[in-house]
mmJSON file of the N, C-alpha and C atoms, coordinates in Angstrom:
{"data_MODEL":{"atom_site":{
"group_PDB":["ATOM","ATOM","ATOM","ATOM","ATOM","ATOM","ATOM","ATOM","ATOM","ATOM","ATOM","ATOM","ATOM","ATOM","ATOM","ATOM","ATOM","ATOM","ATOM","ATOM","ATOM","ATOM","ATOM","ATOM","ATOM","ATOM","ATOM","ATOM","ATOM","ATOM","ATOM","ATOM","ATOM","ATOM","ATOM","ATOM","ATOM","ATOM","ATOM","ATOM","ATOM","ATOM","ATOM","ATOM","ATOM","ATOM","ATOM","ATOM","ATOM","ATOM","ATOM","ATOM","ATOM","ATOM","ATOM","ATOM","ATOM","ATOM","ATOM","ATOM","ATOM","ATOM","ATOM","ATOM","ATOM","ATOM","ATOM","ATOM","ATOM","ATOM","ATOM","ATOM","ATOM","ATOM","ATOM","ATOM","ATOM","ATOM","ATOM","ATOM","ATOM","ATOM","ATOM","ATOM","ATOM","ATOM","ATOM","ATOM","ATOM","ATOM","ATOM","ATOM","ATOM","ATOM","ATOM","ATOM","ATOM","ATOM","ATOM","ATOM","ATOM","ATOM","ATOM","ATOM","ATOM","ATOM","ATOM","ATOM","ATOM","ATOM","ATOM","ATOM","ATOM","ATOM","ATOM","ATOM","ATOM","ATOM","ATOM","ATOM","ATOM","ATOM","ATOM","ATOM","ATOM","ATOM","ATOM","ATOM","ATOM","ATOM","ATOM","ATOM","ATOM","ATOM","ATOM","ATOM","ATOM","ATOM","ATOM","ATOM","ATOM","ATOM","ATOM","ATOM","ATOM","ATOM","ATOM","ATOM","ATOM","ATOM","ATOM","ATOM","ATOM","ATOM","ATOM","ATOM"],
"id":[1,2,3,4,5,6,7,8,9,10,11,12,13,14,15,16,17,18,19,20,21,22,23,24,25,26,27,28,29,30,31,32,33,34,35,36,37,38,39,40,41,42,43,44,45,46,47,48,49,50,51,52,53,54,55,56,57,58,59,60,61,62,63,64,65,66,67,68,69,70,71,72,73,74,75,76,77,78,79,80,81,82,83,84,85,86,87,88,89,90,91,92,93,94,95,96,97,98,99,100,101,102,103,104,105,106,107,108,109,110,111,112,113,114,115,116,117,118,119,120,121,122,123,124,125,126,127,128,129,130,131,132,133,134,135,136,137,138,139,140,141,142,143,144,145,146,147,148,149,150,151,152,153,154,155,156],
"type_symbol":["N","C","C","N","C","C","N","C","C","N","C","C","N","C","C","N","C","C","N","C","C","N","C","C","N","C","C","N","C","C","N","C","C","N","C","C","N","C","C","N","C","C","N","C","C","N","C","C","N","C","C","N","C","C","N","C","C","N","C","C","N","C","C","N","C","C","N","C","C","N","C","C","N","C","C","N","C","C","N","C","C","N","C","C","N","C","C","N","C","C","N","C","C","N","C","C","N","C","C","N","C","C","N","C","C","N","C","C","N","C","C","N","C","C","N","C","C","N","C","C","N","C","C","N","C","C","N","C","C","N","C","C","N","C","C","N","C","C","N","C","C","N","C","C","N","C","C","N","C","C","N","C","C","N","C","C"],
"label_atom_id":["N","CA","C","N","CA","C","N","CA","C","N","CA","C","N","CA","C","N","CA","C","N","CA","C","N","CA","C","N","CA","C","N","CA","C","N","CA","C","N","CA","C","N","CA","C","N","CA","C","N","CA","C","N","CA","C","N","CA","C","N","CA","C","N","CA","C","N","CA","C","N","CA","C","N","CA","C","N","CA","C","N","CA","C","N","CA","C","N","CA","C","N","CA","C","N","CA","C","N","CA","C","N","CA","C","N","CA","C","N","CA","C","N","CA","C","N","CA","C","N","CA","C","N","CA","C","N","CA","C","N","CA","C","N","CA","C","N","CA","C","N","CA","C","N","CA","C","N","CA","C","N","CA","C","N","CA","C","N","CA","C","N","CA","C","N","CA","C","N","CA","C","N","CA","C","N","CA","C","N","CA","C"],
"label_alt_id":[null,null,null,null,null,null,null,null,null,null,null,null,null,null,null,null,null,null,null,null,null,null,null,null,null,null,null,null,null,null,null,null,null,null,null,null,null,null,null,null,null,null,null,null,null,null,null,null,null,null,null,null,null,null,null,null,null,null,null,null,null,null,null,null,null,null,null,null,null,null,null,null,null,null,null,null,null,null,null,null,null,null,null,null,null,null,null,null,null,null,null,null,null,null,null,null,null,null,null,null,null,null,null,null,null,null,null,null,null,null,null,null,null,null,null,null,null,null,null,null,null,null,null,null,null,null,null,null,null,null,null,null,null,null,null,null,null,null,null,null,null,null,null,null,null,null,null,null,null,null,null,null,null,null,null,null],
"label_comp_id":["UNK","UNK","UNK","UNK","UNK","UNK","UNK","UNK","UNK","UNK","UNK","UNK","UNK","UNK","UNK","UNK","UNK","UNK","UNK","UNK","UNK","UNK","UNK","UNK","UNK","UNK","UNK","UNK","UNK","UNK","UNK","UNK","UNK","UNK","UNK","UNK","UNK","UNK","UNK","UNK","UNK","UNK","UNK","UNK","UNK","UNK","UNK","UNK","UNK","UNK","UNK","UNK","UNK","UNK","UNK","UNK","UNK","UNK","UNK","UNK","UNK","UNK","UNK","UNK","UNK","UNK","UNK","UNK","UNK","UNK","UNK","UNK","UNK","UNK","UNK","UNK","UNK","UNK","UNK","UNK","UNK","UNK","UNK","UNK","UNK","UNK","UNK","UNK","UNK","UNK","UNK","UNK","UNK","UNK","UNK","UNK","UNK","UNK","UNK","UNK","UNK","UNK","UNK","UNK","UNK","UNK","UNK","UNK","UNK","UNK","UNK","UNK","UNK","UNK","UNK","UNK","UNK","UNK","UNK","UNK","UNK","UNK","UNK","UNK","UNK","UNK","UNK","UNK","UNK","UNK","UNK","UNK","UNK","UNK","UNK","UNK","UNK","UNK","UNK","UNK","UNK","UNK","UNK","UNK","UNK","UNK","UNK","UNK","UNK","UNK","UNK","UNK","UNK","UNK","UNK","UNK"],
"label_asym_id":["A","A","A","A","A","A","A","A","A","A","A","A","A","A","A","A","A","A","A","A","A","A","A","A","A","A","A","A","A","A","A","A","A","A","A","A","A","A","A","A","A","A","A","A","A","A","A","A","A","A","A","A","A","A","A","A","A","A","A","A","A","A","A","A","A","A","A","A","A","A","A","A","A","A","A","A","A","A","A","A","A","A","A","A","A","A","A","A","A","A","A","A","A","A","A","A","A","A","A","A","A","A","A","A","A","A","A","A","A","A","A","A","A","A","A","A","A","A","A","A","A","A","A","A","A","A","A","A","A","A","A","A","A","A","A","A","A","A","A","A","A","A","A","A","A","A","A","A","A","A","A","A","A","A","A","A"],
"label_entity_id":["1","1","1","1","1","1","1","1","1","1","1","1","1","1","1","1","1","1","1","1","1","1","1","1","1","1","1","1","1","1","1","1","1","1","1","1","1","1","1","1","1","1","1","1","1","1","1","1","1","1","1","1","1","1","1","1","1","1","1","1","1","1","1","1","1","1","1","1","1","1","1","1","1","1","1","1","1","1","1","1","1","1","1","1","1","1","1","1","1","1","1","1","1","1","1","1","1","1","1","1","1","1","1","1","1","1","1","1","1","1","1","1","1","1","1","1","1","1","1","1","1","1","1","1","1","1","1","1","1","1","1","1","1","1","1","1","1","1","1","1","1","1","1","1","1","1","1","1","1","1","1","1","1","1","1","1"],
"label_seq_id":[1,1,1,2,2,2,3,3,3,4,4,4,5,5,5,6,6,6,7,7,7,8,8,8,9,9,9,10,10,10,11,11,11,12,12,12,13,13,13,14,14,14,15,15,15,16,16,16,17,17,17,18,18,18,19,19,19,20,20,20,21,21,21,22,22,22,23,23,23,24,24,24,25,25,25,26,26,26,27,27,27,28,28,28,29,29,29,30,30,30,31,31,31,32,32,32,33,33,33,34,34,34,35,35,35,36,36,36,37,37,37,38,38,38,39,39,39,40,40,40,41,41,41,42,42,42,43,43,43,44,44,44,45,45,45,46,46,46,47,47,47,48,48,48,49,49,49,50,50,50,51,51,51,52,52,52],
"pdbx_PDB_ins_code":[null,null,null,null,null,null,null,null,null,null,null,null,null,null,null,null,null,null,null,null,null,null,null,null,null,null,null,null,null,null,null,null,null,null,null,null,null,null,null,null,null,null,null,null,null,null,null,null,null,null,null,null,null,null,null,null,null,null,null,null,null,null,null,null,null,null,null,null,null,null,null,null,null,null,null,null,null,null,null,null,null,null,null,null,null,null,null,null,null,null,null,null,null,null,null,null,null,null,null,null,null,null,null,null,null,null,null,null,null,null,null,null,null,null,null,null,null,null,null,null,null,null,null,null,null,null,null,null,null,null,null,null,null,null,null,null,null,null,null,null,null,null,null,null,null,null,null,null,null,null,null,null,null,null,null,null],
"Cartn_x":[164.807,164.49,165.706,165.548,166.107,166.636,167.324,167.677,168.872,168.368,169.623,169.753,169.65,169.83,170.673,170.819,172.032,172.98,172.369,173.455,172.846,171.75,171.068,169.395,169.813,168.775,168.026,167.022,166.072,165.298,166.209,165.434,164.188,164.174,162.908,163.396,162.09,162.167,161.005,161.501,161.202,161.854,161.013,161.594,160.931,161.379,160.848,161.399,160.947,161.151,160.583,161.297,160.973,160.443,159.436,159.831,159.246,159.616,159.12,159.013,158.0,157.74,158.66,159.463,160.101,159.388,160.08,159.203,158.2,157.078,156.565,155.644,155.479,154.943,153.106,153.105,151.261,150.493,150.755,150.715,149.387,147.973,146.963,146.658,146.414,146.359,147.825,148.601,149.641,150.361,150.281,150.647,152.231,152.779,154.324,154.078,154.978,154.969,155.587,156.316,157.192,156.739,157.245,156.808,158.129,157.703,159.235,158.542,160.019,159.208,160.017,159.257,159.824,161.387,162.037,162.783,162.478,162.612,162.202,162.955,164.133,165.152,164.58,163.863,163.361,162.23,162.656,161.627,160.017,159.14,157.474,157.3,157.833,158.053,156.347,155.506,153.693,153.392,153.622,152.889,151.827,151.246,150.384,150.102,148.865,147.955,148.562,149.341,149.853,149.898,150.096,150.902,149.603,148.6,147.272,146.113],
"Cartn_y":[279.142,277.858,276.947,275.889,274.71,273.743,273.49,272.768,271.862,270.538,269.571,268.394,269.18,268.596,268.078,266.824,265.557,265.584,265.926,266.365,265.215,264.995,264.212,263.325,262.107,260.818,260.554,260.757,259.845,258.762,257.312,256.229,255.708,256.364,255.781,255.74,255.848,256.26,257.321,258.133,259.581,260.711,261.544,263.127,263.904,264.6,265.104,267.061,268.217,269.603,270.234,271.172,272.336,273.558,274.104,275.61,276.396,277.76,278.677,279.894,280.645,281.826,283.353,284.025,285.254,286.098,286.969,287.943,287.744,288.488,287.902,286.667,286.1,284.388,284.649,285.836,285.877,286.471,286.586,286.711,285.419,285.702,284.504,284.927,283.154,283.236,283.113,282.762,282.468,281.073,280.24,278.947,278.161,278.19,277.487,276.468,276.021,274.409,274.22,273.195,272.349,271.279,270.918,269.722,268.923,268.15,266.865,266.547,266.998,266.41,265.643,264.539,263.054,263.774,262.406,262.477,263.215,264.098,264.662,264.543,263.531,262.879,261.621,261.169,259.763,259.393,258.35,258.703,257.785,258.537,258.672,259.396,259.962,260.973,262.087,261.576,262.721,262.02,260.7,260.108,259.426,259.255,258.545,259.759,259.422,259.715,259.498,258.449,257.503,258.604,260.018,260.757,261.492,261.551,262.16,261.993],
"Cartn_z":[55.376,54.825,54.955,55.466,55.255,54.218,53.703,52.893,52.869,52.325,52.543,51.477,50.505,48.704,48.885,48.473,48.299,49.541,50.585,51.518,52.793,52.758,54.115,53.256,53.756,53.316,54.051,54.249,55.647,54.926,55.61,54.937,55.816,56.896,58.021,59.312,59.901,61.116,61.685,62.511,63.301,62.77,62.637,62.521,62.781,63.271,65.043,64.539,64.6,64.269,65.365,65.403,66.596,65.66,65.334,64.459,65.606,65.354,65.784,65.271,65.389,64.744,64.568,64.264,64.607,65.195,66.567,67.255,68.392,68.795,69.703,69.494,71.209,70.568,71.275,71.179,71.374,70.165,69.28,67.667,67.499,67.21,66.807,65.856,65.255,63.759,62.688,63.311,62.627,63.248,62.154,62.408,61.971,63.069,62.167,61.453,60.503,59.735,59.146,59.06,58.434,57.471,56.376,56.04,55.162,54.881,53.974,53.075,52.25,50.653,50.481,49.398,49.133,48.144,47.475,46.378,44.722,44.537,43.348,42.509,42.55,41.517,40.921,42.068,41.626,40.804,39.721,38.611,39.163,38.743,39.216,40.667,40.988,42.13,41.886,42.343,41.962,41.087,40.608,39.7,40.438,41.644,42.181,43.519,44.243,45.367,46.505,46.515,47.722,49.154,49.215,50.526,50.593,49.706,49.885,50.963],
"occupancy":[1.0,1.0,1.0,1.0,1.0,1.0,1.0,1.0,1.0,1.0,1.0,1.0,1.0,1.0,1.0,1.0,1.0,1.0,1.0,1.0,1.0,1.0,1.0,1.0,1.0,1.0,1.0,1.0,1.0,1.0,1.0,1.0,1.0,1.0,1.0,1.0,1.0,1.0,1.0,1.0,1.0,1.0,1.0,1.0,1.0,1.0,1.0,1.0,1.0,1.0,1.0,1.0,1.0,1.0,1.0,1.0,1.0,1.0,1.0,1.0,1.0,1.0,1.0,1.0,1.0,1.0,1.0,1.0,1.0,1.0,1.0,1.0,1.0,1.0,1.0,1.0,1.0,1.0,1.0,1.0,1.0,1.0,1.0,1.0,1.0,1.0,1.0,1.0,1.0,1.0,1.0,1.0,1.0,1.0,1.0,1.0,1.0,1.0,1.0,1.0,1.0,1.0,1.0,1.0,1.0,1.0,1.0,1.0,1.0,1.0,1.0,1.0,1.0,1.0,1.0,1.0,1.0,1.0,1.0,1.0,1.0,1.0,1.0,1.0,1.0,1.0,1.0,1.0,1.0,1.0,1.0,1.0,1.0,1.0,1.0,1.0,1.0,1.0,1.0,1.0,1.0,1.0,1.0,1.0,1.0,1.0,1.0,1.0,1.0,1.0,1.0,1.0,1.0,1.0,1.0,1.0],
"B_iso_or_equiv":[0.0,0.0,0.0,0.0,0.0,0.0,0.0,0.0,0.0,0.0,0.0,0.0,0.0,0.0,0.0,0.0,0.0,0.0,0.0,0.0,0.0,0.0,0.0,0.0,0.0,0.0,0.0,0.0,0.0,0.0,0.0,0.0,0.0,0.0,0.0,0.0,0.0,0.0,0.0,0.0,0.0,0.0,0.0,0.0,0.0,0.0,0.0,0.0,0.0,0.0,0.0,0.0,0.0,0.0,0.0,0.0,0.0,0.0,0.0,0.0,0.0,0.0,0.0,0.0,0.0,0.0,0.0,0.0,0.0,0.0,0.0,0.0,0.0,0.0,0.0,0.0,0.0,0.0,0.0,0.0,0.0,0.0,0.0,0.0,0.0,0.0,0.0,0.0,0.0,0.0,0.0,0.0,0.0,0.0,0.0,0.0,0.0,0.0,0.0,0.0,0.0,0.0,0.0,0.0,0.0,0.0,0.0,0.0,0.0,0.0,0.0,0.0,0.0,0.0,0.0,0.0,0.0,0.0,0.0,0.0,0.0,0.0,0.0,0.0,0.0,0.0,0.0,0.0,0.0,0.0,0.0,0.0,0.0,0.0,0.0,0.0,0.0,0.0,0.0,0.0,0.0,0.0,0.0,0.0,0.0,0.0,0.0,0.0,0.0,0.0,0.0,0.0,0.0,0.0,0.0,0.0],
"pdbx_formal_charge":[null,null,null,null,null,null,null,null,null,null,null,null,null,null,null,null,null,null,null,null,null,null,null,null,null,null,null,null,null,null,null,null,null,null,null,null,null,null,null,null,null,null,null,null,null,null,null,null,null,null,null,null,null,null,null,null,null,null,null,null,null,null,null,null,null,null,null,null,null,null,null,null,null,null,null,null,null,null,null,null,null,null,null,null,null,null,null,null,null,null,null,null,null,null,null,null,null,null,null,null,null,null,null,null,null,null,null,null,null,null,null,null,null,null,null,null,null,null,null,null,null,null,null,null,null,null,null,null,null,null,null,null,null,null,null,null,null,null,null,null,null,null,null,null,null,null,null,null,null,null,null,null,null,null,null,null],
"auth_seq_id":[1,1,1,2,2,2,3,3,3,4,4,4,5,5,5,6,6,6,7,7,7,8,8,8,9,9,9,10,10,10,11,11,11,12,12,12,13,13,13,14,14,14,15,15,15,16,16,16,17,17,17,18,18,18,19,19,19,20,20,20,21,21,21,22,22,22,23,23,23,24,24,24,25,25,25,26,26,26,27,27,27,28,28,28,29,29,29,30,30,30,31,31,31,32,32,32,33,33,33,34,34,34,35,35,35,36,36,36,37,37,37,38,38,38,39,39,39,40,40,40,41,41,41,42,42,42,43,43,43,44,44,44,45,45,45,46,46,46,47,47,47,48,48,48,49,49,49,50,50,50,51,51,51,52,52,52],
"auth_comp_id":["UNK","UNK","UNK","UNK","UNK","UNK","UNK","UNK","UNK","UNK","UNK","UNK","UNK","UNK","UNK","UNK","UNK","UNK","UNK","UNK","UNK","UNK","UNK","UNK","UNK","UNK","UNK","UNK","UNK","UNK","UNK","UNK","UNK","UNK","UNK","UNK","UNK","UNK","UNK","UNK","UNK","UNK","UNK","UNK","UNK","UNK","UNK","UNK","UNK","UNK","UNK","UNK","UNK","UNK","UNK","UNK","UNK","UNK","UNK","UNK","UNK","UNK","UNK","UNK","UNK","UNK","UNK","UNK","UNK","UNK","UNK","UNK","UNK","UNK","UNK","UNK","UNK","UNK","UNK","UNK","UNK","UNK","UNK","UNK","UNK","UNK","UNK","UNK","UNK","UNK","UNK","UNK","UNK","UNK","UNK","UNK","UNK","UNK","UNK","UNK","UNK","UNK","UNK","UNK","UNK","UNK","UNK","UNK","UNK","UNK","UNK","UNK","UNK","UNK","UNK","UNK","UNK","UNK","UNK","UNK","UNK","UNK","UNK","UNK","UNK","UNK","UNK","UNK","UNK","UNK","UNK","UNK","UNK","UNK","UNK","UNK","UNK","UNK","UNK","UNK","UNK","UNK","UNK","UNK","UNK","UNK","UNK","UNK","UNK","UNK","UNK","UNK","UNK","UNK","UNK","UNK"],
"auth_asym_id":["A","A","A","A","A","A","A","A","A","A","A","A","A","A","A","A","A","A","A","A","A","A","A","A","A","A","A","A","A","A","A","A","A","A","A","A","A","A","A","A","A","A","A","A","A","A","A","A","A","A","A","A","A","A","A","A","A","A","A","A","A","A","A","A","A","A","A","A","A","A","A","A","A","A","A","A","A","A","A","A","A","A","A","A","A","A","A","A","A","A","A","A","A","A","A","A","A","A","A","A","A","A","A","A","A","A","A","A","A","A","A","A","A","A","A","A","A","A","A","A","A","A","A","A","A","A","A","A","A","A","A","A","A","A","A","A","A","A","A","A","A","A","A","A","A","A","A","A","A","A","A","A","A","A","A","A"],
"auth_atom_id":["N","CA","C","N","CA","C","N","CA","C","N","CA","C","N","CA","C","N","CA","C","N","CA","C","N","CA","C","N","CA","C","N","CA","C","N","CA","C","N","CA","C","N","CA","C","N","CA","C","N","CA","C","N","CA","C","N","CA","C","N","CA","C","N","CA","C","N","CA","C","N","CA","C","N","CA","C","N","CA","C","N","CA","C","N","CA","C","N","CA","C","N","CA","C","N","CA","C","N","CA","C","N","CA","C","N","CA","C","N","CA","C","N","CA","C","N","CA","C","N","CA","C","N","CA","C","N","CA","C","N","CA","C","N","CA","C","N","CA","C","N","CA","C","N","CA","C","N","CA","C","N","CA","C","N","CA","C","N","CA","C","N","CA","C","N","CA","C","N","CA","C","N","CA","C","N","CA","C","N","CA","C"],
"pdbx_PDB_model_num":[1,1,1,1,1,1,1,1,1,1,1,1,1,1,1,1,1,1,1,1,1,1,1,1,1,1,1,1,1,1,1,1,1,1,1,1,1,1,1,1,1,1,1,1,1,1,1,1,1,1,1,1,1,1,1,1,1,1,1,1,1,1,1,1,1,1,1,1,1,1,1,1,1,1,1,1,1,1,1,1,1,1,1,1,1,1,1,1,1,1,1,1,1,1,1,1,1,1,1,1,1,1,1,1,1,1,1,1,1,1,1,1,1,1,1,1,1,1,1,1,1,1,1,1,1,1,1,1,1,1,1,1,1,1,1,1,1,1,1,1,1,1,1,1,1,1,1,1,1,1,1,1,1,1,1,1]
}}}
């Protein structure tokens, strides 16, 4: 896992990830994924639908 707590801001733009799975890559049924979560310092941070 990745992590970059107070360490890196993305105010906008592109962001662009490579993942890949460990081991062999003919494995079906298993899906890589990534995702970004907003600010969870910032106050009303899940108080609304808005990313739904």
């Amino acid at each position: 896992m990745m992590s970059t707590w107070n360490k890196f801001c993305f105010t906008g733009g592109l962001f662009e990830a490579s993942v890949m799975l460990p081991g062999i890559n003919n494995v079906v049924g298993m899906w890589p994924a990534v995702w970004a979560m907003g600010n969870l310092g910032r106050a009303g941070y899940g108080a609304t639908l808005d990313g739904m």
